[in-house]
Residue frames as qw, qx, qy, qz and C-alpha x, y, z in Angstrom:
[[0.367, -0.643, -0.021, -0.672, 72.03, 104.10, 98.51],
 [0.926, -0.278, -0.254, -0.014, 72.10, 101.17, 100.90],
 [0.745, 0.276, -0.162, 0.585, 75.93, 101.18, 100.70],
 [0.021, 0.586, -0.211, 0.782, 76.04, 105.29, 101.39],
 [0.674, -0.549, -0.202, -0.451, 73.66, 104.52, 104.31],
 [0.842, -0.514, -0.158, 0.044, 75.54, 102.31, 106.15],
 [0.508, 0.188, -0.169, 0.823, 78.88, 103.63, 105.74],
 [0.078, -0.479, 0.311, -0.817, 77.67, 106.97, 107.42],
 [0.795, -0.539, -0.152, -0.235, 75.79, 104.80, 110.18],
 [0.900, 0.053, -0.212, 0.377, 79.01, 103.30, 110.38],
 [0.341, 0.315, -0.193, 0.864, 80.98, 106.52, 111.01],
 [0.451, -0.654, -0.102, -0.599, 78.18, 108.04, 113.58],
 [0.931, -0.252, -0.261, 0.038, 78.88, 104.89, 115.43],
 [0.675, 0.121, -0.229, 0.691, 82.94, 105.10, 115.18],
 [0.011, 0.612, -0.233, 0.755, 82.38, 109.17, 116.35],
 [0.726, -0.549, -0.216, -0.354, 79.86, 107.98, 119.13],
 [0.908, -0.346, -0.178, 0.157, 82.32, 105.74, 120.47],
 [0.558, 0.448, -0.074, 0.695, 85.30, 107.73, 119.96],
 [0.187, -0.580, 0.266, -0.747, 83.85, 110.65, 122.04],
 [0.843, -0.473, -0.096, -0.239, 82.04, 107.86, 124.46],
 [0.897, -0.189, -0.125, 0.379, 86.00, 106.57, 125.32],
 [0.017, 0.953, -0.185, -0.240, 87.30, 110.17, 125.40],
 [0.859, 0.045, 0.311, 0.404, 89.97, 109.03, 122.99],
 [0.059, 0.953, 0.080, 0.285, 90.16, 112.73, 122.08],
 [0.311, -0.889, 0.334, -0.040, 92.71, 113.38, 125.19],
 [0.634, -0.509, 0.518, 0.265, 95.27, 110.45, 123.82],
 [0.464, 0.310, 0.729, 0.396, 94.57, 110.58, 120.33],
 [0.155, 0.624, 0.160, -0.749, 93.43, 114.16, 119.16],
 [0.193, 0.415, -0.581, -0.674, 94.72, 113.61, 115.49],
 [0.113, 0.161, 0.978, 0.074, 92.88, 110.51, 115.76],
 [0.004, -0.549, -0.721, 0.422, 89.68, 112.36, 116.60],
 [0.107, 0.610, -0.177, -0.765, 90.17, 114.48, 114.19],
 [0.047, 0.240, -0.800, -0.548, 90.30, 112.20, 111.30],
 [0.052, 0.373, 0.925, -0.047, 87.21, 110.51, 112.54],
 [0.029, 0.689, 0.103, -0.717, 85.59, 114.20, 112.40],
 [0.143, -0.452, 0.587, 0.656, 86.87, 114.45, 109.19],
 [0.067, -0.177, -0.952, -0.241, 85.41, 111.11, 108.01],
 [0.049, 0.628, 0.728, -0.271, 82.01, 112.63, 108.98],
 [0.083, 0.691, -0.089, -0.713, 82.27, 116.00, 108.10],
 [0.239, 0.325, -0.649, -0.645, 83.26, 115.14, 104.37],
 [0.014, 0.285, 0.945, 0.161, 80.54, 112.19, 104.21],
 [0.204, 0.751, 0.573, -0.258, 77.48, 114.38, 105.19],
 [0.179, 0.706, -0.098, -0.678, 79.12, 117.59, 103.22],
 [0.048, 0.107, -0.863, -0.491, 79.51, 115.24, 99.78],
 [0.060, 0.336, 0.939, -0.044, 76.12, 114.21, 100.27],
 [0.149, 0.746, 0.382, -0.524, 74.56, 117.48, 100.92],
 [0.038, 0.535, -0.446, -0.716, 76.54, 118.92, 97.65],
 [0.125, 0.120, 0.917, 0.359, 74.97, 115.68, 95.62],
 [0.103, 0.658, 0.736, -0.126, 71.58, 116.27, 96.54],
 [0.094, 0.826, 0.052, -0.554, 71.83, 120.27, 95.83],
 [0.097, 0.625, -0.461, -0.622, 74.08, 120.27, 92.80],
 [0.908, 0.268, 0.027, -0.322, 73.61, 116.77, 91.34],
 [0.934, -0.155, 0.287, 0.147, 75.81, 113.71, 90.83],
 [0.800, 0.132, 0.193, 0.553, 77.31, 115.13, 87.58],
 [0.093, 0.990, -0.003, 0.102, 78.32, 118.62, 88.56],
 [0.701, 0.405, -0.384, 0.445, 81.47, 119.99, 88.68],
 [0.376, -0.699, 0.150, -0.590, 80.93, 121.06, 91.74],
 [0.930, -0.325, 0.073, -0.156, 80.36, 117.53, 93.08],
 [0.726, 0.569, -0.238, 0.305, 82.84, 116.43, 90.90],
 [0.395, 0.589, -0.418, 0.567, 85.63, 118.33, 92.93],
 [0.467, -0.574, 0.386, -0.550, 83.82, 117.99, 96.38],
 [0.988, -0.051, 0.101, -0.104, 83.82, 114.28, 96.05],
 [0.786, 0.235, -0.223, 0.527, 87.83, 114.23, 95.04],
 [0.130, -0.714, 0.225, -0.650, 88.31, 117.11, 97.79],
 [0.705, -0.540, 0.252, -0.384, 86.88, 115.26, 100.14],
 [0.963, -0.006, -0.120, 0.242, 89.36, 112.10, 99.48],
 [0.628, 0.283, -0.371, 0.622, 92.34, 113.75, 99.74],
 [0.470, -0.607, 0.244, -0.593, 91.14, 115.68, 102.82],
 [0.951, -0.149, -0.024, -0.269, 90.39, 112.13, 104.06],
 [0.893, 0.262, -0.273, 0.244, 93.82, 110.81, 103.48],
 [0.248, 0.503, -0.448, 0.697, 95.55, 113.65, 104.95],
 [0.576, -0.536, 0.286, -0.548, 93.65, 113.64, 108.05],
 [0.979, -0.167, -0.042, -0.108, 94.13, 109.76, 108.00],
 [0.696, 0.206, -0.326, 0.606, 98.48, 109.86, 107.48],
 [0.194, -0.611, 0.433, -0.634, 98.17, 112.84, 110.59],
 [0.867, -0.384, 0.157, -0.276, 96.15, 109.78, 112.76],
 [0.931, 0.176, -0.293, 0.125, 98.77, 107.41, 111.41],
 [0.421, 0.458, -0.347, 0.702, 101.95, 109.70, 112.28],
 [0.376, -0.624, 0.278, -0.627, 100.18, 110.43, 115.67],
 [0.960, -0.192, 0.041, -0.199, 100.07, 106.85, 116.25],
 [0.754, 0.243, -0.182, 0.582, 103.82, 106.02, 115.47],
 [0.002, 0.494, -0.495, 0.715, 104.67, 109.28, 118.10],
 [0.565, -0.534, 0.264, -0.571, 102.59, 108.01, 120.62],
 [0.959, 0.208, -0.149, 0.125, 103.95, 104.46, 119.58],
 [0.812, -0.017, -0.157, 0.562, 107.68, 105.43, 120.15],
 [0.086, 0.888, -0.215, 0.398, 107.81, 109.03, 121.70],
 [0.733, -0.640, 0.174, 0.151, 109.71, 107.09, 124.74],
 [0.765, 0.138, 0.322, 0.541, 112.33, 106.38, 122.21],
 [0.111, 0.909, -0.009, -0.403, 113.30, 110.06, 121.39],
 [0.070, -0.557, 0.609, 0.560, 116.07, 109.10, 118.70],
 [0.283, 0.206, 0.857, 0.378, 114.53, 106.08, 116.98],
 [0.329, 0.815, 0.427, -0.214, 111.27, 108.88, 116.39],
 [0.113, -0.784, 0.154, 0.591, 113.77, 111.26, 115.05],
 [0.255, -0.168, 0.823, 0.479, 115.39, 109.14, 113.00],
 [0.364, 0.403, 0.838, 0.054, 111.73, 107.80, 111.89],
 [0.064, 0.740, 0.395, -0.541, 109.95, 111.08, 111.23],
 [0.075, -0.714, 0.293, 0.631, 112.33, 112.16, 108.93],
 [0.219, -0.177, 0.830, 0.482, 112.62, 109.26, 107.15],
 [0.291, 0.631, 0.717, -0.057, 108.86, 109.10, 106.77],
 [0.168, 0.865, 0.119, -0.458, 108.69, 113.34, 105.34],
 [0.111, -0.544, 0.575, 0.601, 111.03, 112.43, 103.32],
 [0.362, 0.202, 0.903, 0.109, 109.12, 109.41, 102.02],
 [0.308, 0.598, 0.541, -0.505, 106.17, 111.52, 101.63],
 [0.181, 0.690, -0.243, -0.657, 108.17, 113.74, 98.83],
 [0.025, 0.295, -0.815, -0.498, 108.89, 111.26, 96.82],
 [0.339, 0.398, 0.850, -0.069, 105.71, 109.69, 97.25],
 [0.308, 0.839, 0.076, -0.443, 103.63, 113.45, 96.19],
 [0.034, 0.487, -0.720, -0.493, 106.63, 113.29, 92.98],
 [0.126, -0.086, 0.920, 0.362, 105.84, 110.17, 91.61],
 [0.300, 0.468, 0.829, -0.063, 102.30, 110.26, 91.81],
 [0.257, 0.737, 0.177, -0.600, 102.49, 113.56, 89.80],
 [0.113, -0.524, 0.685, 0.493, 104.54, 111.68, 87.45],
 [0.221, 0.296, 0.928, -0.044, 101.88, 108.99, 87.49],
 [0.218, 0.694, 0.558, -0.399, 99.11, 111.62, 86.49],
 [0.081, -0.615, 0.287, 0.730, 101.09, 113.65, 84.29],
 [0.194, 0.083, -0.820, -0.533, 99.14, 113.13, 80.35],
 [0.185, -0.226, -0.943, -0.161, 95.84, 111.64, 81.56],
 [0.191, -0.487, -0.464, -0.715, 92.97, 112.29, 80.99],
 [0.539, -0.628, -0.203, -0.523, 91.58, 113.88, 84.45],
 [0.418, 0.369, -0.560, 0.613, 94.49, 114.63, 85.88],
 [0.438, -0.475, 0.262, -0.717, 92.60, 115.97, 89.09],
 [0.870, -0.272, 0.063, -0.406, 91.13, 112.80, 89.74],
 [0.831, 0.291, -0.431, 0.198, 93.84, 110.25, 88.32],
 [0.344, 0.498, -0.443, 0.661, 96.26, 112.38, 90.79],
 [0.499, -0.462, 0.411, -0.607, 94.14, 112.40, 93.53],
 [0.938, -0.206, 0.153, -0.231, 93.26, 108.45, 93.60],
 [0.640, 0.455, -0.484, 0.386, 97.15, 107.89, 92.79],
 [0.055, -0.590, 0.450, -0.668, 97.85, 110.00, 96.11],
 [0.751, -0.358, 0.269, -0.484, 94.94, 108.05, 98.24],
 [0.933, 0.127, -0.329, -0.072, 96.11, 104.56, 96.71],
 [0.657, 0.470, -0.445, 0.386, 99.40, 105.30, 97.40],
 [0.317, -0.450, 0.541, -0.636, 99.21, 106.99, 101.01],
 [0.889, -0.266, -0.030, -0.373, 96.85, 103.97, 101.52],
 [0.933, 0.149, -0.297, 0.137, 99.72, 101.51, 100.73],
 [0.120, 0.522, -0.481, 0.695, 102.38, 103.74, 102.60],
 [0.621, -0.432, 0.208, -0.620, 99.78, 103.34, 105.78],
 [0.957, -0.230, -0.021, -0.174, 99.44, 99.70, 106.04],
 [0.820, 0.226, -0.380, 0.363, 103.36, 98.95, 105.62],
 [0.095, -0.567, 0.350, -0.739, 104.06, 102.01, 108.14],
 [0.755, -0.305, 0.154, -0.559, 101.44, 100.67, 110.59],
 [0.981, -0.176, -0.076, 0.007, 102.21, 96.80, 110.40],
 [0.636, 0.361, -0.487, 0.478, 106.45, 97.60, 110.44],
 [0.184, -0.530, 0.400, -0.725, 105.27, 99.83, 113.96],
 [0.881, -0.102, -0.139, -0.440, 103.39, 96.82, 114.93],
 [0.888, 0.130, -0.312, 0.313, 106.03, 94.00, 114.04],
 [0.447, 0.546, -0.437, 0.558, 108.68, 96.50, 115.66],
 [0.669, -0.438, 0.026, -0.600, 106.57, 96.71, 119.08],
 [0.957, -0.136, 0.243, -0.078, 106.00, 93.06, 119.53],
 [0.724, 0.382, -0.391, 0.421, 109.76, 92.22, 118.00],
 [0.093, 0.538, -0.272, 0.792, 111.00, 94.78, 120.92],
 [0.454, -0.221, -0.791, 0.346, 108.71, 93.51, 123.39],
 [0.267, 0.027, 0.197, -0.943, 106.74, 97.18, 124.03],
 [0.203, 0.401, 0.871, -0.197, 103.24, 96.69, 125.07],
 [0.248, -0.238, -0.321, -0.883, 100.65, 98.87, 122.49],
 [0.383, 0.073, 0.513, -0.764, 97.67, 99.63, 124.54],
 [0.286, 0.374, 0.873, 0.125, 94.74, 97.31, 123.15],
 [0.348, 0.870, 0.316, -0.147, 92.44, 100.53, 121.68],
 [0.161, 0.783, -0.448, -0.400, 95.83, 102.30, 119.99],
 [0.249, -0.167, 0.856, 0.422, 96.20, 98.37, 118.43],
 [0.408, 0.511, 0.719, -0.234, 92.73, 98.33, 117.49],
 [0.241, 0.794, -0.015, -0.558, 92.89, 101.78, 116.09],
 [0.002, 0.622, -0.678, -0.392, 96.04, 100.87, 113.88],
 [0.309, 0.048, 0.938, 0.152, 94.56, 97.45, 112.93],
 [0.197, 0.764, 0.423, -0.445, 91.34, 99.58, 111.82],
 [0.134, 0.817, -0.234, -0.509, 93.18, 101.87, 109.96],
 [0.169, -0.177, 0.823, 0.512, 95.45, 98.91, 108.07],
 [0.275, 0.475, 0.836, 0.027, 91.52, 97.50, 107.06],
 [0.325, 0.835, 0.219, -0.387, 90.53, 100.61, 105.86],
 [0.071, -0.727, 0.502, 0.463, 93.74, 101.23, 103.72],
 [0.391, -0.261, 0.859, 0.203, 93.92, 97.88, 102.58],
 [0.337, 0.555, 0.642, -0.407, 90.04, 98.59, 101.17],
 [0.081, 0.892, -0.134, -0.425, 91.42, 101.87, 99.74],
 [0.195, -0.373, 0.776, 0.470, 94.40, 100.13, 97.75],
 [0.256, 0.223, 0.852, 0.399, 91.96, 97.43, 96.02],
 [0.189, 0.721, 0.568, -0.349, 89.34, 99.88, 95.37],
 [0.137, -0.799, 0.281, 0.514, 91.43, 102.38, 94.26],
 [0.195, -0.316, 0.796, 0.478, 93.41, 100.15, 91.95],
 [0.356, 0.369, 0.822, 0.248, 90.47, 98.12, 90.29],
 [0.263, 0.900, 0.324, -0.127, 88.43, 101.58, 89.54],
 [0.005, 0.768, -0.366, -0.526, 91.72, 103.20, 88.20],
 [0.097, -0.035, 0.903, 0.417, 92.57, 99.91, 85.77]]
């Protein structure tokens, strides 16, 4: 309870400040995800308290609301890498693709990963979140390294964001992984 508590104190905060730096007009997807991250904490919460912990109801709003969560987090990511190298109009091209392509094979394997086990729904969804999670931080720290290799300055609140985002992901991976083993 503690735990639930301060995580959504935590995310009131992050909106507060979000809308309090209008980060909204250079970062929309960003602002969206943080949205997101509220929206699905109070609606999971409101569905616990009405249906109960072990409905299937919850059940699916509580693995709904992760993979909501992820997508909205790999749109903030992929807005950060355009706004990261839209000056560069071929190296994005190049990148974009290589990243949609990534994606398929990523959605493939993790149906391969799920395919036979018991609660597929879930297995497949915390495969997807692990896996986007691990995709995120290697995406995020290669735009980083490529940045500061390259000598481009990243505004200090789009590194923050992206350093943010690796610390959440990185959260997501060992979380993910010990509650699936």
């Amino acid at each position: 309870s503690a735990l639930s508590w301060a995580n959504l104190s935590f995310v009131v905060v992050l909106c507060l400040f979000v809308f309090a730096r209008k980060v909204q007009r250079i970062l929309p997807l960003f602002t969206l995800y943080v949205c997101v991250l509220l929206t699905a904490l109070i609606g999971v919460w409101l569905i616990y308290e009405y249906f109960g912990l072990k409905s299937p109801t919850s059940y699916y709003a509580y693995w709904g609301s992760v993979l909501l969560n992820g997508t909205a987090r790999s749109l903030a990511i992929a807005e950060l890498c355009r706004y990261g190298l839209r000056a560069y109009r071929g190296i994005w091209g190049l990148i974009w693709r290589v990243l949609a392509g990534l994606s398929i094979l990523l959605l493939v394997r993790v149906a391969f990963d799920a395919w036979g086990q018991p609660n597929q729904f879930a297995i497949y969804v915390m495969t997807v979140d692990r896996d986007l999670a691990l995709a995120s931080i290697v995406i995020l720290a290669v735009l980083l390294l490529f940045r500061n290799y390259y000598g481009i300055a990243f505004d200090p609140l789009q590194r923050a964001i992206a350093a943010g985002i690796c610390l959440i992901c990185a959260v997501d991976v060992i979380g993910n992984t010990v509650f699936r083993n």
